[in-house]
Structure formats: structure tokens, C-alpha cells
PDB file of N, CA, C, O and CB in Angstrom:
ATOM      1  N   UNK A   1      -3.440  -4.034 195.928  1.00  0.00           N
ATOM      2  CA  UNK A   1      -3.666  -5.454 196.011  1.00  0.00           C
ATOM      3  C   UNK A   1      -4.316  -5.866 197.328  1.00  0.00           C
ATOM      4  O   UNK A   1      -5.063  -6.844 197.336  1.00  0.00           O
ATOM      5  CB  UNK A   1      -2.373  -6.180 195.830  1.00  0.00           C
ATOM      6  N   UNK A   2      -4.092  -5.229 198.353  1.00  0.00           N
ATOM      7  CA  UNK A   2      -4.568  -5.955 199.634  1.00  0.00           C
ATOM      8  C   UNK A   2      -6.007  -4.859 199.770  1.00  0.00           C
ATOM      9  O   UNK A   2      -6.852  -5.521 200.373  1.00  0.00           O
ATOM     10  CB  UNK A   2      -3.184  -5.924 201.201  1.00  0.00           C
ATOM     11  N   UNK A   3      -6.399  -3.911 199.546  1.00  0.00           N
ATOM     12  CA  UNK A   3      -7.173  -3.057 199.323  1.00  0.00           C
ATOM     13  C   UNK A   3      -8.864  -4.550 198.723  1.00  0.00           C
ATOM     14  O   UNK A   3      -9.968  -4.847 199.178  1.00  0.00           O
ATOM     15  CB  UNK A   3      -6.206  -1.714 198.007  1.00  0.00           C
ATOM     16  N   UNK A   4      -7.889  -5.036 197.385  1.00  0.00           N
ATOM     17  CA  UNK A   4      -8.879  -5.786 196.887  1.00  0.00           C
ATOM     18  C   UNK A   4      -9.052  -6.950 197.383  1.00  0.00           C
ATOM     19  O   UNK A   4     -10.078  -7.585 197.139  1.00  0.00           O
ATOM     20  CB  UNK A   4      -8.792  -5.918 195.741  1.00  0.00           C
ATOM     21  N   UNK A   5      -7.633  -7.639 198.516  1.00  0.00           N
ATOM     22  CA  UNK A   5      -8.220  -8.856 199.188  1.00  0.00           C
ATOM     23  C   UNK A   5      -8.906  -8.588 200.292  1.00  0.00           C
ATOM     24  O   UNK A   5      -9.240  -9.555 200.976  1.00  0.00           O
ATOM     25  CB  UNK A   5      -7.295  -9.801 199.550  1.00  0.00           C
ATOM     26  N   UNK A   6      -9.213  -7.472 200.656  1.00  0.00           N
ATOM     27  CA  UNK A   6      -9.923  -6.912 202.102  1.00  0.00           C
ATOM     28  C   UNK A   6     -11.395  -7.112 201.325  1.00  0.00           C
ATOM     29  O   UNK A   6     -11.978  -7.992 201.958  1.00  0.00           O
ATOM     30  CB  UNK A   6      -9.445  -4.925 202.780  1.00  0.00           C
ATOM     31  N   UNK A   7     -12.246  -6.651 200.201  1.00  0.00           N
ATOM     32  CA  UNK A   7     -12.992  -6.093 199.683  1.00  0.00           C
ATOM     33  C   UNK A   7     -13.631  -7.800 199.347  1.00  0.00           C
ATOM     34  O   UNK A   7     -14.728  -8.162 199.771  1.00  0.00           O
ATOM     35  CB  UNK A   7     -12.445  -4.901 198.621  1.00  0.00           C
ATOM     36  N   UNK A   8     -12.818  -8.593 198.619  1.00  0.00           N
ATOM     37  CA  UNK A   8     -12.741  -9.616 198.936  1.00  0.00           C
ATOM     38  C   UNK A   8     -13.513 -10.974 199.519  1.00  0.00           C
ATOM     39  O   UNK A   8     -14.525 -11.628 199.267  1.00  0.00           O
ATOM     40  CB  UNK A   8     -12.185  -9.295 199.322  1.00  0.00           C
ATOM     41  N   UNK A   9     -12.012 -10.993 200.781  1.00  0.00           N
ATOM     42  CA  UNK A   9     -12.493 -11.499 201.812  1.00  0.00           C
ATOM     43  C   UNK A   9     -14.111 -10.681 202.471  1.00  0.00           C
ATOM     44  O   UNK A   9     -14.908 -11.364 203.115  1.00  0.00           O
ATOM     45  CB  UNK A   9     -11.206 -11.442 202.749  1.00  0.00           C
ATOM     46  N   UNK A  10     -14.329  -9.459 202.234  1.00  0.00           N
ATOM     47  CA  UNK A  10     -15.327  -9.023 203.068  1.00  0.00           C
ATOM     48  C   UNK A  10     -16.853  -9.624 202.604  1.00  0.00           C
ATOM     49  O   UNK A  10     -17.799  -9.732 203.385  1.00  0.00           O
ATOM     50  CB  UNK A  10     -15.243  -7.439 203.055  1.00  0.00           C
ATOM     51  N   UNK A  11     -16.886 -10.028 201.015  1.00  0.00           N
ATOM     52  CA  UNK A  11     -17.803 -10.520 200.028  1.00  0.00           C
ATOM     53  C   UNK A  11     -18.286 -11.836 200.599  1.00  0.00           C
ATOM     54  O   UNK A  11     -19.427 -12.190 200.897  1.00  0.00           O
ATOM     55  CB  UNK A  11     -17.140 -10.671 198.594  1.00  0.00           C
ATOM     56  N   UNK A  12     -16.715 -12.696 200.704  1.00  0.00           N
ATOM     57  CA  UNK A  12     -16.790 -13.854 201.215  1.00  0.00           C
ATOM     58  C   UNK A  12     -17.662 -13.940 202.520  1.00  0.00           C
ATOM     59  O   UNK A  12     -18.671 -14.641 202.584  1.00  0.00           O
ATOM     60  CB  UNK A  12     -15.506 -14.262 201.385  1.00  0.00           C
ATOM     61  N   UNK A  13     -17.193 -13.173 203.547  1.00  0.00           N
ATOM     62  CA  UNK A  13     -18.140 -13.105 204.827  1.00  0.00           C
ATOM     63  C   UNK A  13     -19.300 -13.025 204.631  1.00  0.00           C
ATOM     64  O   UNK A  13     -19.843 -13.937 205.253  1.00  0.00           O
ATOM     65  CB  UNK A  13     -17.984 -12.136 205.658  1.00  0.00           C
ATOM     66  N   UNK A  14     -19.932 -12.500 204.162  1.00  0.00           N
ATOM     67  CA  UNK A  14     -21.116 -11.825 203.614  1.00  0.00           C
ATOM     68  C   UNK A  14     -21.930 -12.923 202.837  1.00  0.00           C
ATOM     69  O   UNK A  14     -23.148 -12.870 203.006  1.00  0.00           O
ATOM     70  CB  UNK A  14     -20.692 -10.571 202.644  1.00  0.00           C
ATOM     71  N   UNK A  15     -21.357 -14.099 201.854  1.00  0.00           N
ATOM     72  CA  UNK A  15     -22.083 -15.144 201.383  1.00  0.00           C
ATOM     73  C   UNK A  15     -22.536 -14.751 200.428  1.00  0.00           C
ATOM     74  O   UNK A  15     -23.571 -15.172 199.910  1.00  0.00           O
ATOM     75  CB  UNK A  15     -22.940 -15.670 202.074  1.00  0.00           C
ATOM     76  N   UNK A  16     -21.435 -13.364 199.797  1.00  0.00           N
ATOM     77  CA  UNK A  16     -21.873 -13.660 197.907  1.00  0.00           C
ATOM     78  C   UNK A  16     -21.284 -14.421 197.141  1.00  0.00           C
ATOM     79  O   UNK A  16     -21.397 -14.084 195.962  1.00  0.00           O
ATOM     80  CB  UNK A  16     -21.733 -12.572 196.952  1.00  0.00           C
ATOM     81  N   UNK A  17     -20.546 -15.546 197.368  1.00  0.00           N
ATOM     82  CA  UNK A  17     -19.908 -16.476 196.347  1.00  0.00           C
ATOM     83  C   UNK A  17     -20.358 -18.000 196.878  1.00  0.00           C
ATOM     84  O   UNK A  17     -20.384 -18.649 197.923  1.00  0.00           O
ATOM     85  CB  UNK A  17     -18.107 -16.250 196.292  1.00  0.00           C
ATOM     86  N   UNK A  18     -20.677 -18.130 195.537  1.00  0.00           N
ATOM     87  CA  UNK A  18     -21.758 -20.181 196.094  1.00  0.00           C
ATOM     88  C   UNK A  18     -20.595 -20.764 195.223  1.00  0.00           C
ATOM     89  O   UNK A  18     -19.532 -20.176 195.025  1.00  0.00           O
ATOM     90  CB  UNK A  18     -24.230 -20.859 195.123  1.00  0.00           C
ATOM     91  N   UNK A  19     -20.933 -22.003 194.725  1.00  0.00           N
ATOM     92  CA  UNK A  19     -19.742 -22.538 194.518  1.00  0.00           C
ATOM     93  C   UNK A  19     -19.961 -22.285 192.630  1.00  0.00           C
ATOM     94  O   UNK A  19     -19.174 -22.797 191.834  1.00  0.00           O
ATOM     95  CB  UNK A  19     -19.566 -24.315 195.313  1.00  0.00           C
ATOM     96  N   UNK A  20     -21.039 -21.505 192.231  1.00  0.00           N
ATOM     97  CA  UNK A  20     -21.014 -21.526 190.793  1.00  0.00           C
ATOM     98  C   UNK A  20     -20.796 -20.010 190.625  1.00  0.00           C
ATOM     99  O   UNK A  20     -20.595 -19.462 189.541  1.00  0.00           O
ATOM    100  CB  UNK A  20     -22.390 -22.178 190.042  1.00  0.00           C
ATOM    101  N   UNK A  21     -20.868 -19.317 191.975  1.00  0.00           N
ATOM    102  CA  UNK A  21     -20.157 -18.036 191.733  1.00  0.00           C
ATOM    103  C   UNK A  21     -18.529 -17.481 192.570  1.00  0.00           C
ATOM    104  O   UNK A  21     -18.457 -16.775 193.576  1.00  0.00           O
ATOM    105  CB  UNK A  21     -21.337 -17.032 192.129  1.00  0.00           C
ATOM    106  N   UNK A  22     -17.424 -18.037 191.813  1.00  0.00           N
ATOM    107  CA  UNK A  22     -16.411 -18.111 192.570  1.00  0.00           C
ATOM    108  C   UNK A  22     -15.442 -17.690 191.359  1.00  0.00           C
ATOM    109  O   UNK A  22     -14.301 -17.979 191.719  1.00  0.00           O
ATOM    110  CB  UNK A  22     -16.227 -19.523 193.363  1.00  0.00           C
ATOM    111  N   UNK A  23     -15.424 -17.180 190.197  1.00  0.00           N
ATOM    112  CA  UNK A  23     -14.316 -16.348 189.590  1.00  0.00           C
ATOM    113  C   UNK A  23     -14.087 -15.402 190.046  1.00  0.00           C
ATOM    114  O   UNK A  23     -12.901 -15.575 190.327  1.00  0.00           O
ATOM    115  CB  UNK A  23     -14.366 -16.011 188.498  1.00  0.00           C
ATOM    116  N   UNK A  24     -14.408 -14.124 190.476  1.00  0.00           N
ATOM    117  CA  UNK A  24     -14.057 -13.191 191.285  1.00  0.00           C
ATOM    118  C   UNK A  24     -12.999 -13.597 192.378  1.00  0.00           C
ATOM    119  O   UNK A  24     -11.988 -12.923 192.181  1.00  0.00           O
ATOM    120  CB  UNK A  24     -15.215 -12.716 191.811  1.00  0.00           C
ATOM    121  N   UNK A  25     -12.869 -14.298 193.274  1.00  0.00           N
ATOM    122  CA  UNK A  25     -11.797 -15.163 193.977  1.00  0.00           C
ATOM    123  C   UNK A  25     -10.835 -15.528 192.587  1.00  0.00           C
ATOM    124  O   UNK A  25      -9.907 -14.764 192.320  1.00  0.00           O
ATOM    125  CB  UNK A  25     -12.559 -16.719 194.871  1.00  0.00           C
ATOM    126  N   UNK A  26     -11.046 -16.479 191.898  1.00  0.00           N
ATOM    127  CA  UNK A  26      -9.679 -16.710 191.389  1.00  0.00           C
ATOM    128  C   UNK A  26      -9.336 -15.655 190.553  1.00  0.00           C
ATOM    129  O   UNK A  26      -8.124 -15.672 190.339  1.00  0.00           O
ATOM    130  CB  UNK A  26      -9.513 -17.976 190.666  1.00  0.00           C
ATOM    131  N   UNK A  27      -9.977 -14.641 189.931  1.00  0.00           N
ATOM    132  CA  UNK A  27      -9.470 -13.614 189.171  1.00  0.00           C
ATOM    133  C   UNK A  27      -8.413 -12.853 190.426  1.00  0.00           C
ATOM    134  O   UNK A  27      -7.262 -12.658 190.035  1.00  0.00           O
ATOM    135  CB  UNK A  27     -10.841 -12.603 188.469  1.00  0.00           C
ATOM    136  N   UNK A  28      -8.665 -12.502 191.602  1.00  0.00           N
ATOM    137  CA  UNK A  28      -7.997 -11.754 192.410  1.00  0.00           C
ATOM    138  C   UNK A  28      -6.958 -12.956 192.440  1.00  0.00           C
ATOM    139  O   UNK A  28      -5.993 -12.780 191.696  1.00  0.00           O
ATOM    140  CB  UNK A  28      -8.759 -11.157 193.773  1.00  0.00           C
ATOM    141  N   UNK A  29      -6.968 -13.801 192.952  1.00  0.00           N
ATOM    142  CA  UNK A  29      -6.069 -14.841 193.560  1.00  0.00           C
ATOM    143  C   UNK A  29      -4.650 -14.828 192.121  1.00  0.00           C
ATOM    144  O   UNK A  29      -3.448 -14.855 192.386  1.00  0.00           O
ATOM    145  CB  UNK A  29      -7.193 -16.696 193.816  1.00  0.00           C
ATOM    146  N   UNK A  30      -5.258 -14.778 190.615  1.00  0.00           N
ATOM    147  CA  UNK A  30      -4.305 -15.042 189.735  1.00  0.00           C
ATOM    148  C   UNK A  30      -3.434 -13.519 189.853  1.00  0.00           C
ATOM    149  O   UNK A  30      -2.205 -13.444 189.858  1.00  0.00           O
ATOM    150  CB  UNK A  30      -4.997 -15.502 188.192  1.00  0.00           C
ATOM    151  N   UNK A  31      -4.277 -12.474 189.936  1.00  0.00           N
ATOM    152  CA  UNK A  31      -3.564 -11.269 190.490  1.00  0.00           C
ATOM    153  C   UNK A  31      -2.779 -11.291 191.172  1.00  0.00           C
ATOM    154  O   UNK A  31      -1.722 -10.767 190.819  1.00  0.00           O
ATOM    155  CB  UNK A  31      -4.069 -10.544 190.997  1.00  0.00           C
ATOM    156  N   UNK A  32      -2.852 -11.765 192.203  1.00  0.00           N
ATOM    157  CA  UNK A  32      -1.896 -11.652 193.587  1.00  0.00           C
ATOM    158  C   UNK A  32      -0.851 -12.269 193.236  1.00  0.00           C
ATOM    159  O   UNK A  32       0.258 -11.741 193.311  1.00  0.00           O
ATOM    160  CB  UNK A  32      -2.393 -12.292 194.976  1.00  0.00           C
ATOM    161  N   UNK A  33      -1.040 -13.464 192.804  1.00  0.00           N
ATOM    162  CA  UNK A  33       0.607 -13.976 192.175  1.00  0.00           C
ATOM    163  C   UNK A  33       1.287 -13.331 190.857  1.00  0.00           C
ATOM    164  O   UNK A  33       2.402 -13.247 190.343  1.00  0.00           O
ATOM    165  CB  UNK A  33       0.545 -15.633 191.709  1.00  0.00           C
ATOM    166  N   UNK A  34       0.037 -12.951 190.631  1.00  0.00           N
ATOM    167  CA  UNK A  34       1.312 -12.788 189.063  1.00  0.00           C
ATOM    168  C   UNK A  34       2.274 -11.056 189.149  1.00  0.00           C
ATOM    169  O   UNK A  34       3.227 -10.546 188.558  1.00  0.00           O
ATOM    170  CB  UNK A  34      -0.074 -12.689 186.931  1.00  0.00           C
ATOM    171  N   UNK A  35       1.297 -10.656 190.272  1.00  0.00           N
ATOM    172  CA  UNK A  35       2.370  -9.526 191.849  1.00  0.00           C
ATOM    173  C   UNK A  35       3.198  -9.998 192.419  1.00  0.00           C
ATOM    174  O   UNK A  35       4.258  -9.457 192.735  1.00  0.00           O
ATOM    175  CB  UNK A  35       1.723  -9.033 193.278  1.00  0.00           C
ATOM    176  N   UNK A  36       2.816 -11.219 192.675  1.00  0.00           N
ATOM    177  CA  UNK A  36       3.937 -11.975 193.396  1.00  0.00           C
ATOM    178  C   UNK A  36       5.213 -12.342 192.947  1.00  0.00           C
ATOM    179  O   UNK A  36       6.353 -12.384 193.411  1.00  0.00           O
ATOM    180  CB  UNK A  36       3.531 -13.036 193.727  1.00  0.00           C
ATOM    181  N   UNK A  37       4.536 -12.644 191.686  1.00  0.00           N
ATOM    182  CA  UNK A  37       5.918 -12.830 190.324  1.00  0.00           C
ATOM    183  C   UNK A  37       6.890 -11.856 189.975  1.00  0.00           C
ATOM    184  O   UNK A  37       8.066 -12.154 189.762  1.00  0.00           O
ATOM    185  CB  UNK A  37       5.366 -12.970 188.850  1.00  0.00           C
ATOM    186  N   UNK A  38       6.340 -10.450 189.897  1.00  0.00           N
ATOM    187  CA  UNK A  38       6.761  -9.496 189.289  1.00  0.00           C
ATOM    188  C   UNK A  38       7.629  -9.261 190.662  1.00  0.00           C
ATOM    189  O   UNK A  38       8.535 -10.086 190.542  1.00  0.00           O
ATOM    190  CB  UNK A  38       5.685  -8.437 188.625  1.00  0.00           C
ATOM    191  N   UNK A  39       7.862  -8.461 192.099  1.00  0.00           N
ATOM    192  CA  UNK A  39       7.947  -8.775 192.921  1.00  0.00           C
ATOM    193  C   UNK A  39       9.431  -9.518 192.987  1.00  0.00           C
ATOM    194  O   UNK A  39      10.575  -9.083 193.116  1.00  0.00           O
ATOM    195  CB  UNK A  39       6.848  -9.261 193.117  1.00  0.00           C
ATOM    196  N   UNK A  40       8.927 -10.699 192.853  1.00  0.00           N
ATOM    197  CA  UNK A  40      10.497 -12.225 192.755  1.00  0.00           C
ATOM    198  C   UNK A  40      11.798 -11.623 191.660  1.00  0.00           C
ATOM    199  O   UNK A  40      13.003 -11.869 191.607  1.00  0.00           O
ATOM    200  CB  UNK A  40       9.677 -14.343 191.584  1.00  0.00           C
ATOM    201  N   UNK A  41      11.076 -10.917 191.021  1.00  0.00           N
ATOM    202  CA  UNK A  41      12.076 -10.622 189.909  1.00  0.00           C
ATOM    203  C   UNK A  41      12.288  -8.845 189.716  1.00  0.00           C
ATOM    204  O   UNK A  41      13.318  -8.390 189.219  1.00  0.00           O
ATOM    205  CB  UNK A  41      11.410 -11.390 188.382  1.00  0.00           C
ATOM    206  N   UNK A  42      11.245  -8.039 190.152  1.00  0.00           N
ATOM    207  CA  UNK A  42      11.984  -6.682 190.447  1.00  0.00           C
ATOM    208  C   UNK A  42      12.434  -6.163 191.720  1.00  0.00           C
ATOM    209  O   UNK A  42      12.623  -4.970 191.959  1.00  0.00           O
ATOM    210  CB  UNK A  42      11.241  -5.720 190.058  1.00  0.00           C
ATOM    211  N   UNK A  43      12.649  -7.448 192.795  1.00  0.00           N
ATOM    212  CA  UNK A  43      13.742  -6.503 193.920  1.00  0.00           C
ATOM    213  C   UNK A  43      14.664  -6.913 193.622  1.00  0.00           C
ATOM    214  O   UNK A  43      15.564  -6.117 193.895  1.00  0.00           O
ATOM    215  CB  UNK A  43      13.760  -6.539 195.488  1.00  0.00           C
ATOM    216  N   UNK A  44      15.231  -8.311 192.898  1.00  0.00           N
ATOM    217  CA  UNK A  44      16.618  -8.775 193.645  1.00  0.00           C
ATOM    218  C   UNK A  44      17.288  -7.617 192.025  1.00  0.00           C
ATOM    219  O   UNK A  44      18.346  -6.999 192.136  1.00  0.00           O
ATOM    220  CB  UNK A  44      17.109 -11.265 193.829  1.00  0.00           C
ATOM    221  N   UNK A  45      16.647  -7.568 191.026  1.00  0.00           N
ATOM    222  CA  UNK A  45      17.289  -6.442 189.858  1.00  0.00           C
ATOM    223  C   UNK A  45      17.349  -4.916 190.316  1.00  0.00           C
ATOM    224  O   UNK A  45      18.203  -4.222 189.764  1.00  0.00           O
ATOM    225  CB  UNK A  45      16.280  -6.414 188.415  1.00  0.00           C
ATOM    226  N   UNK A  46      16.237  -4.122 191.609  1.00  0.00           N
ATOM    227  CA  UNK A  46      16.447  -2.789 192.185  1.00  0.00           C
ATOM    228  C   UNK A  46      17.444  -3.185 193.356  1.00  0.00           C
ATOM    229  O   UNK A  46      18.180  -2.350 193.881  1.00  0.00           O
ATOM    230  CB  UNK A  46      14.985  -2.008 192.702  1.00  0.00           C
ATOM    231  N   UNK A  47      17.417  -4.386 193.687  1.00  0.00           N
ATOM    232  CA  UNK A  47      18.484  -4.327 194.638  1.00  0.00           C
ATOM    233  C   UNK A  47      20.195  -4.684 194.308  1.00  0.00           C
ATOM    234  O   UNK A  47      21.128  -4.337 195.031  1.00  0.00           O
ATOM    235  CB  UNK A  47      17.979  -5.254 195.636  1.00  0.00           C
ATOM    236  N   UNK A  48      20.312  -5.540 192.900  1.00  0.00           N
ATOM    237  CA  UNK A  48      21.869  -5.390 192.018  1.00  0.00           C
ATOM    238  C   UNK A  48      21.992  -3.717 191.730  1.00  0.00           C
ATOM    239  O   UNK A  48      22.892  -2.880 191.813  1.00  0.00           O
ATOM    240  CB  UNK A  48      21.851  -6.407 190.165  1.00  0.00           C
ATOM    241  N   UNK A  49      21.057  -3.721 191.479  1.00  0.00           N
ATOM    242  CA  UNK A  49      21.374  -2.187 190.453  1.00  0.00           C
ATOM    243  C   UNK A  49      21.909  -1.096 191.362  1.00  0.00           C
ATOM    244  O   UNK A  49      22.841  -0.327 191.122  1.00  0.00           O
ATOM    245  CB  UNK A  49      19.799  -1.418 189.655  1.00  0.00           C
ATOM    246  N   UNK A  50      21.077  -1.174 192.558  1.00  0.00           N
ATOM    247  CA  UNK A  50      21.745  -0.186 193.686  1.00  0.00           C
ATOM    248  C   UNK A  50      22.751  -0.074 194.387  1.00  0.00           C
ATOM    249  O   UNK A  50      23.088   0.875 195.096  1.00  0.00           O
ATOM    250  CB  UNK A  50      21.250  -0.073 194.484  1.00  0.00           C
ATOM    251  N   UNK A  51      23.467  -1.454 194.129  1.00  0.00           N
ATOM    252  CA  UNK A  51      24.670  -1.603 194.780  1.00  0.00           C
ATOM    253  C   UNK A  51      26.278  -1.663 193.816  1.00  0.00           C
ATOM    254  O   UNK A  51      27.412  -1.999 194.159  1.00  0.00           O
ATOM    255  CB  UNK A  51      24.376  -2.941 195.572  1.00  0.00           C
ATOM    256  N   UNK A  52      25.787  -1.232 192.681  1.00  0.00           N
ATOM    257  CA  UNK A  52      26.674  -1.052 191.762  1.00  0.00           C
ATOM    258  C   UNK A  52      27.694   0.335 192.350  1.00  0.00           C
ATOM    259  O   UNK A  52      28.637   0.740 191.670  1.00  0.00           O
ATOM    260  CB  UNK A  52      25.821  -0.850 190.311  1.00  0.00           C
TER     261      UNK A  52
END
């Protein structure tokens, strides 16, 4: 995941996204959360489970 916001952000610097080329940003961006999601809900279940 951060591999692809480096790769990214590096595009961005660079001035390949205008404002009619900007899915690539939200395709990563919906990524990152829906990591983020998964994440919220598989530590606090690896972390019950381990303390059983």
C-alpha cells in the first residue's frame, strides 16, 4: 500500500494528473481505506484471539 502511495504521490509531482485525469488518485485513495477498514476490524479479533 505505501509502495503505491509513494509511486503515486511521485506522478503527482511530476504533473500527470489535470483535473480530468484524477481516478488513479481516488482508485488508490478507496484502497487505502478499505485497508484501513479491514485493519479496524482484524487487530482488535488477532488481538481477542491471542489472549484467550
Amino acid at each position: 500500500g505505501i509502495g503505491v502511495l509513494l509511486v503515486l504521490a511521485l506522478l503527482a509531482w511530476r504533473g500527470k494528473f489535470a483535473k480530468r485525469n484524477y481516478n488513479p488518485v481516488e482508485i488508490v485513495g478507496l484502497y487505502w481505506h478499505f485497508v484501513d477498514i479491514v485493519w479496524v476490524f482484524l487487530f482488535p479479533l488477532l488481538y481477542l484471539v491471542g489472549h484467550r
